[in-house]
C-alpha positions in Angstrom: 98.1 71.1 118.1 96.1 69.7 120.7 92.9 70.5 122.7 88.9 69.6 121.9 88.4 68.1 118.9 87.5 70.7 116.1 84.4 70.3 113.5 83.1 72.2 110.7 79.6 73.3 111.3 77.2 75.9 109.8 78.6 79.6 111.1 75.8 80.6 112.5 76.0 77.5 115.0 79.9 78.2 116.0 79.5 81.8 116.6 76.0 81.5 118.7 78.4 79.4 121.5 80.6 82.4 121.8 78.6 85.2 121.1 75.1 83.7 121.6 72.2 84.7 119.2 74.0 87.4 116.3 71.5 89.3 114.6 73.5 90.0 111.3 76.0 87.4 111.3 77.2 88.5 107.5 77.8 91.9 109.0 80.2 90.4 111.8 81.6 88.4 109.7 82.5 90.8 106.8 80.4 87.8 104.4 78.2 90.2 102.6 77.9 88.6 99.4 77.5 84.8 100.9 74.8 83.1 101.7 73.6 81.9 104.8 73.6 78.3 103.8 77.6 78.3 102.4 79.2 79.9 105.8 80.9 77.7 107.8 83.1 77.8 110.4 85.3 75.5 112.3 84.1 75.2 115.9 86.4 74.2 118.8 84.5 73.3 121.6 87.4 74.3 124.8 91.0 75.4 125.0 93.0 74.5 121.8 96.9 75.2 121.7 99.7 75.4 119.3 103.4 74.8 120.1 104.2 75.4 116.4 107.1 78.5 115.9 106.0 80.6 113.1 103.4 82.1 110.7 100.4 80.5 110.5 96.8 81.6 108.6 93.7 81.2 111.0 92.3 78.1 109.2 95.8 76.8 109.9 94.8 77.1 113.2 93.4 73.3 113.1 95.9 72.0 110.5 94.2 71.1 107.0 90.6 70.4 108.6 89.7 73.5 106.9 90.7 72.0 103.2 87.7 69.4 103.9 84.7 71.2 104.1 82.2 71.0 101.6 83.0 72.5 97.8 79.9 74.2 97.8 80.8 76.2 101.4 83.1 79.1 102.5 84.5 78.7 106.0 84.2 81.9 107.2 85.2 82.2 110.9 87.5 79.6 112.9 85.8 80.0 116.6 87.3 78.5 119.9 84.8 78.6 122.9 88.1 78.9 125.4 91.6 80.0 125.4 93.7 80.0 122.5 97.4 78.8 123.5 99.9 79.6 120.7 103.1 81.4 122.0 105.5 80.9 119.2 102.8 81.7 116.5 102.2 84.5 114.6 98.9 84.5 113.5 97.8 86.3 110.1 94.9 86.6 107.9 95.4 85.3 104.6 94.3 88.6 102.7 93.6 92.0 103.3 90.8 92.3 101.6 89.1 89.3 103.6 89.4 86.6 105.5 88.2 84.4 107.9 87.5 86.1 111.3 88.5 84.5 114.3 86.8 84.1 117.6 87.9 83.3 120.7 85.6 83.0 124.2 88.6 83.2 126.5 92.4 84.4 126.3 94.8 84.1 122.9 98.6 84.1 123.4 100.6 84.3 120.4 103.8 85.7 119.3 102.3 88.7 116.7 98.9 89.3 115.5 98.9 90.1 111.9 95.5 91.5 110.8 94.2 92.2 107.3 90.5 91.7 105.8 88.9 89.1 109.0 87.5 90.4 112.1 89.3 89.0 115.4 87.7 89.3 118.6 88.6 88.5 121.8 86.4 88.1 124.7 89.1 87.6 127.7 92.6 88.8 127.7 95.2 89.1 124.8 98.9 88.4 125.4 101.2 89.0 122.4 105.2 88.6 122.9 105.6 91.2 119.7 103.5 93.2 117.6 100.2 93.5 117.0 100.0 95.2 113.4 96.3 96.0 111.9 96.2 96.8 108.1 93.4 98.2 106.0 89.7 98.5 107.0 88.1 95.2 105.8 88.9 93.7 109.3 89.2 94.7 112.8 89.9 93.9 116.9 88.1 93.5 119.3 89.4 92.8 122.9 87.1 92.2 125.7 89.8 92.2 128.1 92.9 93.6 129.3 96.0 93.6 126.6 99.8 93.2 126.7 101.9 93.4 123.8 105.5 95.2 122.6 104.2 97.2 119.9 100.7 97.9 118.3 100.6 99.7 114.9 97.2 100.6 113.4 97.1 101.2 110.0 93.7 102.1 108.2 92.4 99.6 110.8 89.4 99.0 113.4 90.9 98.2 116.8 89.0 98.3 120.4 90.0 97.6 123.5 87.5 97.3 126.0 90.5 96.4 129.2 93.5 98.2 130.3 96.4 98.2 127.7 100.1 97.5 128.7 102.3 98.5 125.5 105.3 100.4 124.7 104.7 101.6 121.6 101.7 102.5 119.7 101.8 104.0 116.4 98.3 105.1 114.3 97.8 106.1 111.0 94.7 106.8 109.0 93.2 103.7 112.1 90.9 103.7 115.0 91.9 102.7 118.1 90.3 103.2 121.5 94.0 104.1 123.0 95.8 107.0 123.6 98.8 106.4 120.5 102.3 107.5 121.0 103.0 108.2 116.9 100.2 109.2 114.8 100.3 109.7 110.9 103.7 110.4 109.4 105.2 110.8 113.2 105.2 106.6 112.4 108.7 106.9 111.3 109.8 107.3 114.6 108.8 104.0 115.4 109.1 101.6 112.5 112.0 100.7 110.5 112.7 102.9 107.1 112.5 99.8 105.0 109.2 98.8 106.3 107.9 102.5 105.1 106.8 104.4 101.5 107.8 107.8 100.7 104.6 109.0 102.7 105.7 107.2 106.0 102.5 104.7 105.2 103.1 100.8 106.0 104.4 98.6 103.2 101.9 96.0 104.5 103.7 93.1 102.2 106.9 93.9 104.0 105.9 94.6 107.4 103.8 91.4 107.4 106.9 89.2 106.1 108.8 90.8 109.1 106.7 89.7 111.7 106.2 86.0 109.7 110.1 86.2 109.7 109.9 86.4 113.4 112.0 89.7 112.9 111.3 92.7 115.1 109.8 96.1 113.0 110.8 98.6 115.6 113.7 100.9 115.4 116.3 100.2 117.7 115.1 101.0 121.4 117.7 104.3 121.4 116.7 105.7 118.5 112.9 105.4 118.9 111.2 108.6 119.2 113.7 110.2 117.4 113.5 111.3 113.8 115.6 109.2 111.4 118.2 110.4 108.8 116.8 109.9 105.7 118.2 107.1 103.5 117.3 105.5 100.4 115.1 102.8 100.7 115.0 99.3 100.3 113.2 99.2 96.5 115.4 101.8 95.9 118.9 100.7 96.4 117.3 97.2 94.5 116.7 99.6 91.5 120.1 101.6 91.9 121.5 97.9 91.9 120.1 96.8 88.7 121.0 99.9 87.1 124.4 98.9 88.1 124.6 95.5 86.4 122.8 97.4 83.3 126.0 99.4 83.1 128.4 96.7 82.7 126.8 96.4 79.3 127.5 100.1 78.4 125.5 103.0 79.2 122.3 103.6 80.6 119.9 105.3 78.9 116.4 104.8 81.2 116.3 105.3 84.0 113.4 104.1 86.1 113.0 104.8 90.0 109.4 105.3 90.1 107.7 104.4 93.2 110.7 103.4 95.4 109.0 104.7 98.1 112.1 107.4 98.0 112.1 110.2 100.3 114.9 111.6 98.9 117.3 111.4 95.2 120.5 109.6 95.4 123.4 111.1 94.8 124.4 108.2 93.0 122.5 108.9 89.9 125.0 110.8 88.6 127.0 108.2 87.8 124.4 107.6 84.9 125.4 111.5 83.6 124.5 109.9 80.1 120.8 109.3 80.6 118.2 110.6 78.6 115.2 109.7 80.7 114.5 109.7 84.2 111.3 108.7 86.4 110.8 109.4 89.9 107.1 109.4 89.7 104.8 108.4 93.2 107.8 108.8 95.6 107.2 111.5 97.9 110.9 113.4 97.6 109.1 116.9 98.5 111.7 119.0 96.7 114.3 117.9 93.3 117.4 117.9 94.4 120.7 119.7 92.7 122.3 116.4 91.9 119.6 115.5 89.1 121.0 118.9 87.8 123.4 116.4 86.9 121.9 114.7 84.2 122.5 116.9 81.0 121.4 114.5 78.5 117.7 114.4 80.1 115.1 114.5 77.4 112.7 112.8 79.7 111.9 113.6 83.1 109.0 112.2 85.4 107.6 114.2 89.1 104.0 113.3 88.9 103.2 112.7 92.3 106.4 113.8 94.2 105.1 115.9 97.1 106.5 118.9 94.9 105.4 123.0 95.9 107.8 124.2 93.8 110.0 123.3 90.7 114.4 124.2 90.9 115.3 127.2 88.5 118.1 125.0 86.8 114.9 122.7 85.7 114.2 125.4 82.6 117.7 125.0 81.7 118.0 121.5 80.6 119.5 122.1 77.2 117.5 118.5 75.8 113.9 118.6 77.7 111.5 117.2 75.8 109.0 115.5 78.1 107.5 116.9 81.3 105.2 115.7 84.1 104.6 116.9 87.1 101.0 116.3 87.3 100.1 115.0 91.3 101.9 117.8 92.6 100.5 121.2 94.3 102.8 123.9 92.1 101.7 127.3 91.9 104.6 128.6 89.7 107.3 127.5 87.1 110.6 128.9 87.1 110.7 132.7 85.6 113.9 131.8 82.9 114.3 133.8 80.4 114.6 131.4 76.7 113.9 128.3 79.6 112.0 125.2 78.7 113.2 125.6 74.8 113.0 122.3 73.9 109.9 121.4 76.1 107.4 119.1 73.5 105.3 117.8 75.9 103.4 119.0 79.8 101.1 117.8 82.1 100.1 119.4 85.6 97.3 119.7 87.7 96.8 117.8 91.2 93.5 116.3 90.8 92.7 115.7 94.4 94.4 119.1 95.5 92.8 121.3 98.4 95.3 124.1 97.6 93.0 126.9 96.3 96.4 128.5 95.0 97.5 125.8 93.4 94.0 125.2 91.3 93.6 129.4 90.5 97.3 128.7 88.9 96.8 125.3 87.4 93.9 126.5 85.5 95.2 129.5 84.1 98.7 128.8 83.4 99.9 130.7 80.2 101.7 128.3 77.6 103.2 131.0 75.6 106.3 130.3 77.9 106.8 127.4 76.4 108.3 127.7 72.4 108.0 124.4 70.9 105.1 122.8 73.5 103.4 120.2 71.3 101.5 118.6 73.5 99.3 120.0 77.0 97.7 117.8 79.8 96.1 119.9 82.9 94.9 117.1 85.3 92.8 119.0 87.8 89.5 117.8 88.7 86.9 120.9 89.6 83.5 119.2 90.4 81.6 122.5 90.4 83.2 123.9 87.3 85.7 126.8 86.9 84.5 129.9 84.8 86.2 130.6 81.6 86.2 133.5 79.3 86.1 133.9 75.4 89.1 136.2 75.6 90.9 133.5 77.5 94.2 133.3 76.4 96.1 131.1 78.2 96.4 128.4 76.1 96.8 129.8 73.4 100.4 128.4 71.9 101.1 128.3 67.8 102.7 124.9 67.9 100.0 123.1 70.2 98.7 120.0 68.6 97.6 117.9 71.6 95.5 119.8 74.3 93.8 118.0 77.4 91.5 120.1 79.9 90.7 117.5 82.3 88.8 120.3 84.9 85.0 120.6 83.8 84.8 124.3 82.2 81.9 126.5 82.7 81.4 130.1 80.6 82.6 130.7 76.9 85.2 128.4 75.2 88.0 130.7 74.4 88.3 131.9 70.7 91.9 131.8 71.0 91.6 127.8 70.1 90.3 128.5 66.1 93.6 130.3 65.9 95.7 127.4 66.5 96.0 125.4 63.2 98.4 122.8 64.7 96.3 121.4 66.8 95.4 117.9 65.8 93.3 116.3 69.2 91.1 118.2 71.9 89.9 115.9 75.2 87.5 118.5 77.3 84.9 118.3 80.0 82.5 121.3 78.9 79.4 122.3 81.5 76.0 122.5 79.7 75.9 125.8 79.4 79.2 126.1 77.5 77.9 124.1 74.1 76.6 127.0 72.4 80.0 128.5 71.9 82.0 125.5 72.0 79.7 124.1 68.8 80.5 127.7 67.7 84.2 127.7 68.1 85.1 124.2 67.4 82.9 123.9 64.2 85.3 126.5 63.0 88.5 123.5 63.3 87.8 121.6 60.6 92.0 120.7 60.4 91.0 118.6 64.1 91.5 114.6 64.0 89.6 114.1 67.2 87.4 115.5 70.0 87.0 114.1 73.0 84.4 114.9 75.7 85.3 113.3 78.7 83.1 112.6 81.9 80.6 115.4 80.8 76.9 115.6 79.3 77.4 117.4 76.2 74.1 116.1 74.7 73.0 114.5 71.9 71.8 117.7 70.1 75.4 119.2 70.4 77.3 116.2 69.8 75.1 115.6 66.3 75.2 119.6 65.5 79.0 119.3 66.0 79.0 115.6 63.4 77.2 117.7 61.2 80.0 120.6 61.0 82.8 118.3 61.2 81.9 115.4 59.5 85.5 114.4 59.2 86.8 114.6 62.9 86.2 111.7 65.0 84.1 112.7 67.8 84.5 110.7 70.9 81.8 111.3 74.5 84.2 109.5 77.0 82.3 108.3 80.0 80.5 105.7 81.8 78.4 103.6 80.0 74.6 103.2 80.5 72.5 100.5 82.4 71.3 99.1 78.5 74.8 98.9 77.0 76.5 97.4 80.0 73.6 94.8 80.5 74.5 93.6 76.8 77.8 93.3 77.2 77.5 91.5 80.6 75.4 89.2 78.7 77.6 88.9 75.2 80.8 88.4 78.2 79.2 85.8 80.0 78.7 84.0 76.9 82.5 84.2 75.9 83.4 83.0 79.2 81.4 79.8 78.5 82.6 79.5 74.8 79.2 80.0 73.2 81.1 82.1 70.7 78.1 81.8 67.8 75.4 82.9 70.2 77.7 85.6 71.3 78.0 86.8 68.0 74.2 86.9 67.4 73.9 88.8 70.5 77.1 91.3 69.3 75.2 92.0 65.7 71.9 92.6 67.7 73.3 95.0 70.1 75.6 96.9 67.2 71.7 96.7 65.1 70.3 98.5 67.8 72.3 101.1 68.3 74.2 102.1 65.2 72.6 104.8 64.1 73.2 106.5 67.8 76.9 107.7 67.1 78.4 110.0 68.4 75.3 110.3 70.9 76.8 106.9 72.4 79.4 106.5 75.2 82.5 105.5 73.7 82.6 102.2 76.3 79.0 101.3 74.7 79.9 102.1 70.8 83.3 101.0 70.9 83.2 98.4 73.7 80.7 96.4 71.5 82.8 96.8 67.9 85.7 95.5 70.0 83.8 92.4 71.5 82.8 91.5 68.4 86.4 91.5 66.6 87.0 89.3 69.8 84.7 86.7 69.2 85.4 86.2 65.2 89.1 86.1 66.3 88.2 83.7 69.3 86.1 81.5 66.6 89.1 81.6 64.0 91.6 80.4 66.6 89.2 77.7 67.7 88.4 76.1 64.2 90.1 73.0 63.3 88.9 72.8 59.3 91.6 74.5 57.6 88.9 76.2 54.7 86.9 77.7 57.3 89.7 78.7 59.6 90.9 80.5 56.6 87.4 82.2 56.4 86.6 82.8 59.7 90.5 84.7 60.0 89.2 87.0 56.7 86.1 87.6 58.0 87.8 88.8 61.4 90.0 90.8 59.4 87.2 92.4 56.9 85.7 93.6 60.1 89.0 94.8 61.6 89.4 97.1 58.6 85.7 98.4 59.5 86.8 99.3 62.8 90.0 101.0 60.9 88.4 102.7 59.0 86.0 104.7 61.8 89.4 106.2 62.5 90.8 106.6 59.0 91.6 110.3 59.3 93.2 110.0 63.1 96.4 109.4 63.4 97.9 106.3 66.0 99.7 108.9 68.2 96.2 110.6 68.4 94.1 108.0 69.1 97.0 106.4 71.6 96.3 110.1 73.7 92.3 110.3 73.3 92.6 106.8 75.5 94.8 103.1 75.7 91.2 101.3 74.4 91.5 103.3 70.9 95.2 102.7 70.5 94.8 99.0 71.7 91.7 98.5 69.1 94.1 100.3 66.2 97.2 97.9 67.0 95.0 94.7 67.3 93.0 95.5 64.1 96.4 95.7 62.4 97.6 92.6 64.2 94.3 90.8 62.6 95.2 91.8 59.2 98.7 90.8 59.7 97.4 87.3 61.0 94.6 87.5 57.6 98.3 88.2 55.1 100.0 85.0 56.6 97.2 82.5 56.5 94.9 83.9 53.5 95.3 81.1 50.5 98.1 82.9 49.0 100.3 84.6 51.7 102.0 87.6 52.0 105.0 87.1 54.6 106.4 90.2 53.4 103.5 92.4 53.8 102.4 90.6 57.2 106.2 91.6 58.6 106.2 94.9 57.4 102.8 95.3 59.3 104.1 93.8 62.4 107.0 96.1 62.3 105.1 99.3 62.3 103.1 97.8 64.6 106.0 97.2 67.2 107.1 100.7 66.5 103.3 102.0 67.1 103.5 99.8 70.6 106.9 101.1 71.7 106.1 104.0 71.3 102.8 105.3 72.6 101.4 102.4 74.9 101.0 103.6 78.9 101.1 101.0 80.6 104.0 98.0 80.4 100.5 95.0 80.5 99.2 96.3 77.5 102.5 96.9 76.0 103.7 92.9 76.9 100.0 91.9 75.6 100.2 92.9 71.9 104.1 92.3 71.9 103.1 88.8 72.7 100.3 88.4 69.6 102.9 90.1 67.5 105.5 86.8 68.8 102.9 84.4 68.0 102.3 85.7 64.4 106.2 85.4 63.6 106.2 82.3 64.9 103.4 80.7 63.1 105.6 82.4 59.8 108.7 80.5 61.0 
């Protein structure tokens, strides 16, 4: 690296000898939330050049002087007042989020530009060898001059060119660019390489950047650009299919995960696992099932939400062991018409939430689930913002052995009658309009056998939420939405004081904030009511686990588990499947009270091993079996490792 010596100097100062006087610096350089006094930036006053091959980050630019500025300061900008020599390097920001911008006076050669969250601009000319690839919209390029370059893809990305253009190829999708582009949106998979693309044809930004770092070209082959490609499996996928391969060497396999493989398509190969009794091709984009997943007899489980799907196969009813279905994410208008199909079917969910097919929402919302004999459970995940109109006669969704039903679009009108007639039904999770609470409080008061009711992103209001306490006094009654301004200042302020282990003033401020609003359930946002109960079972574990005096560590566990059993007992009449589907906060607070009570049986003065594994047991079952996400599933598995540890 050689050229005039670079320094670190206040931003403000480096960018003012490119740019001259900038009258929002933080705006230019994408610093919103700095202050003035912690930019800096490292100023090269002339040319600076680079004979380095490879990737390097712009504050590599100048080796590690960037490592040396002050810890109180964020270098924010590396700016070179002349030309910018670096023909075997291919520059990249360090995140696509943000990153330092660069700014050059003069010229920049380099191999590849690869752009994420900093601003680049360019006030001569700009010479790239390769690619110049532009990824989300935190950053941007500018060019003041003319440009030359192989390839330029803009992806969700700001680029201007103020000077001619001399380039091949130029793909664009979801960008800006001030060029006339040769492959826009999903017309991009005529330029890049299959690998480098999702099911969608959108950039894989991780892979595409490791490419260019690589040194390795992203371009189909020169013949076959502009053409449309076969369609193969892609790279995450054949990884999958190969790990399902070494599974089977161990016998058969029973799971079989290929969500978001960025699939266009369903290998035939699968039907090599005929045995499987659960399948996931969730978020790939595969437009239409194909017959060889026909295949797969043994399916109990099967996973479309958010395939690209307009319409399901008939041979889809006819899978003898269907159980679970999900096709949310997808704009159907129809199931198939199959007389004694779907006979097994348990559990649906449908409903695109960010569909703009009218026929697609008319159908969602009044599909009938009498087709479905043994449907236990019922998700529709549209989102209406204006409300759609139902009736009291509305019969729809009206199914004997219903126990779970979720109506995710806000509902305006009458609530339909036909739900006091369903016995079975154990949970409701709703968004009603205003004007539908005088015949919900009316129909639902008449359901005293419900376990839960949950309102969800709504404004029921306090006077129906009490009214409906009053009838059903025994039936949790949940209002699921954001929090207000008071509650999520307290917890901001009962956090903070966690973070900085000030667990006993934490507490006090816990106990003041459950004081205060006690006596407001069920007119309370769950996050405020339940967020604080949880934060305090937190802290007395947090104190427990802290506490070196064996007598009070004892306490302190009991008195975390005393409270634990308070929070249990708020759900007494729910069961954990239940509260597992009203939301993953209620079934996480159900499994880790049990966890503390487990912890209270193995370290209470005369313990109970037997009841504390026992406990753990159903609580690994509970896990298994109802947690959505695999975090939250690893989390409590690893509390439920440390207890039978600490018994060993």
């Amino acid at each position: 690296m050689t050229g005039a010596v670079p320094r670190i100097v206040p931003a403000g100062v480096a960018v003012q000898a490119v740019l001259g006087p900038v009258d929002d610096l933080k705006a230019l350089l994408g610093a919103y939330s700095m202050d003035d006094d912690e930019m800096v930036a490292i100023l090269v006053d002339g040319d600076w050049s680079c004979a380095t091959d490879g990737p390097l980050t712009m504050a590599e630019l100048c080796g590690d002087l960037a490592a040396h500025h002050a810890d109180d300061k964020i270098l924010c900008a590396i700016v070179i007042t002349g030309n910018l020599h670096a023909p075997g390097v291919v520059l990249c920001d360090s995140d696509r989020d943000w990153a330092p911008s660069l700014i050059v006076g003069g010229t920049v050669t380099a191999r590849s530009l690869s752009l994420g969250g900093g601003a680049t601009r360019i006030g001569g000319d700009l010479a790239v060898g390769s690619t110049i690839y532009g990824f989300y919209n935190h950053g941007s390029l500018d060019v003041g001059g003319g440009t030359r370059a192989h390839a330029i893809v803009c992806a969700d990305f700001y680029m201007t060119f103020a000077g001619p253009v001399d380039c091949a190829h130029v793909a664009c999708t979801r960008g800006w660019l001030t060029i006339p582009v040769h492959f826009e949106g999903e017309a991009i998979n005529r330029m890049l390489l299959p690998d480098l693309l999702d099911s969608a044809n959108w950039p894989i930004d991780e892979l595409v950047r490791q490419t260019l770092e690589e040194g390795r070209c992203v371009l189909l082959p020169p013949a076959q650009i502009g053409k449309q490609p076969p369609v193969t499996v892609s790279r995450a996928g054949r990884a999958r299919l190969a790990q399902l391969d070494l599974q089977a060497i161990d016998g058969p396999v029973l799971r079989l995960d290929l969500s978001k493989c960025d699939l266009k398509t369903v290998p035939e190969s699968i039907t090599r696992f005929a045995g499987a009794s659960w399948l996931s091709l969730a978020g790939n984009r595969i437009v239409r099932v194909p017959d060889c997943v026909a295949a797969l007899r043994e399916l109990e489980v099967l996973d479309l939400s958010d395939c690209g799907l307009a319409a399901l196969p008939d041979w889809l009813a006819r899978l003898p062991k269907l159980r679970v279905l999900h096709v949310a994410g997808n704009d159907l208008t129809a199931f198939p018409a199959i007389d004694g199909g779907f006979a097994a079917l348990e559990e649906l969910d449908i409903g695109h939430a960010f569909s703009r097919s009218d026929e697609h929402v008319d159908w969602a919302f009044n599909v009938s689930l009498r087709g479905f004999p043994a449907l236990r459970r019922f998700a529709n995940r549209l989102n209406i913002k204006d409300g759609a109109s139902i009736a009291a006669a509305h019969e729809g969704w009206y199914s004997p052995t219903l126990e779970h039903l979720h109506i995710a679009p806000e509902m305006a009108g009458r609530m339909p009658d036909c739900l006091a007639r369903m016995p079975q039904l154990r949970s409701l999770d709703l968004q009603i309009a205003a004007a539908m609470t005088p015949s919900a409080l009316r129909v639902l008061s008449a359901m005293p056998w419900l376990e839960a009711i949950q309102f969800s992103y709504c404004e029921p209001g306090c006077a129906f939420l009490s009214a409906l306490r009053a009838a059903l006094p025994a039936t949790l009654i949940r209002w699921n939405t954001v929090g207000g301004q008071a509650a999520s200042s307290a917890h901001r302020e009962i956090d903070s004081l966690i973070y900085r282990d000030r667990l006993d003033e934490a507490l006090i401020a816990v106990e003041r904030h459950i004081g205060s609003s006690g006596g407001l359930y069920p007119c309370l946002p769950a996050s405020d009511h339940e967020g604080t109960l949880r934060r305090k079972l937190d802290i007395l574990s947090a104190m427990a686990r802290l506490c070196d005096d064996a007598p009070l560590k004892r306490r302190q566990i009991g008195a975390a588990a005393d409270w634990a059993a308070s929070m249990m007992a708020r759900y007494a009449g729910v069961s954990a499947p239940t509260l597992w589907r009203l939301g993953y906060e209620l079934g996480s607070d159900h499994a880790n009270c049990q966890i503390t009570q487990a912890w209270w049986l193995i370290r209470r003065e005369a313990p109970d091993h037997a009841g504390a594994t026992a406990l753990l047991v159903a609580i690994e079952r509970e896990v298994a079996a109802h947690a959505p996400h695999r975090h939250i599933a690893e989390r409590l598995q690893q509390r439920i490792a440390n207890l039978r540890a600490l018994m060993a």
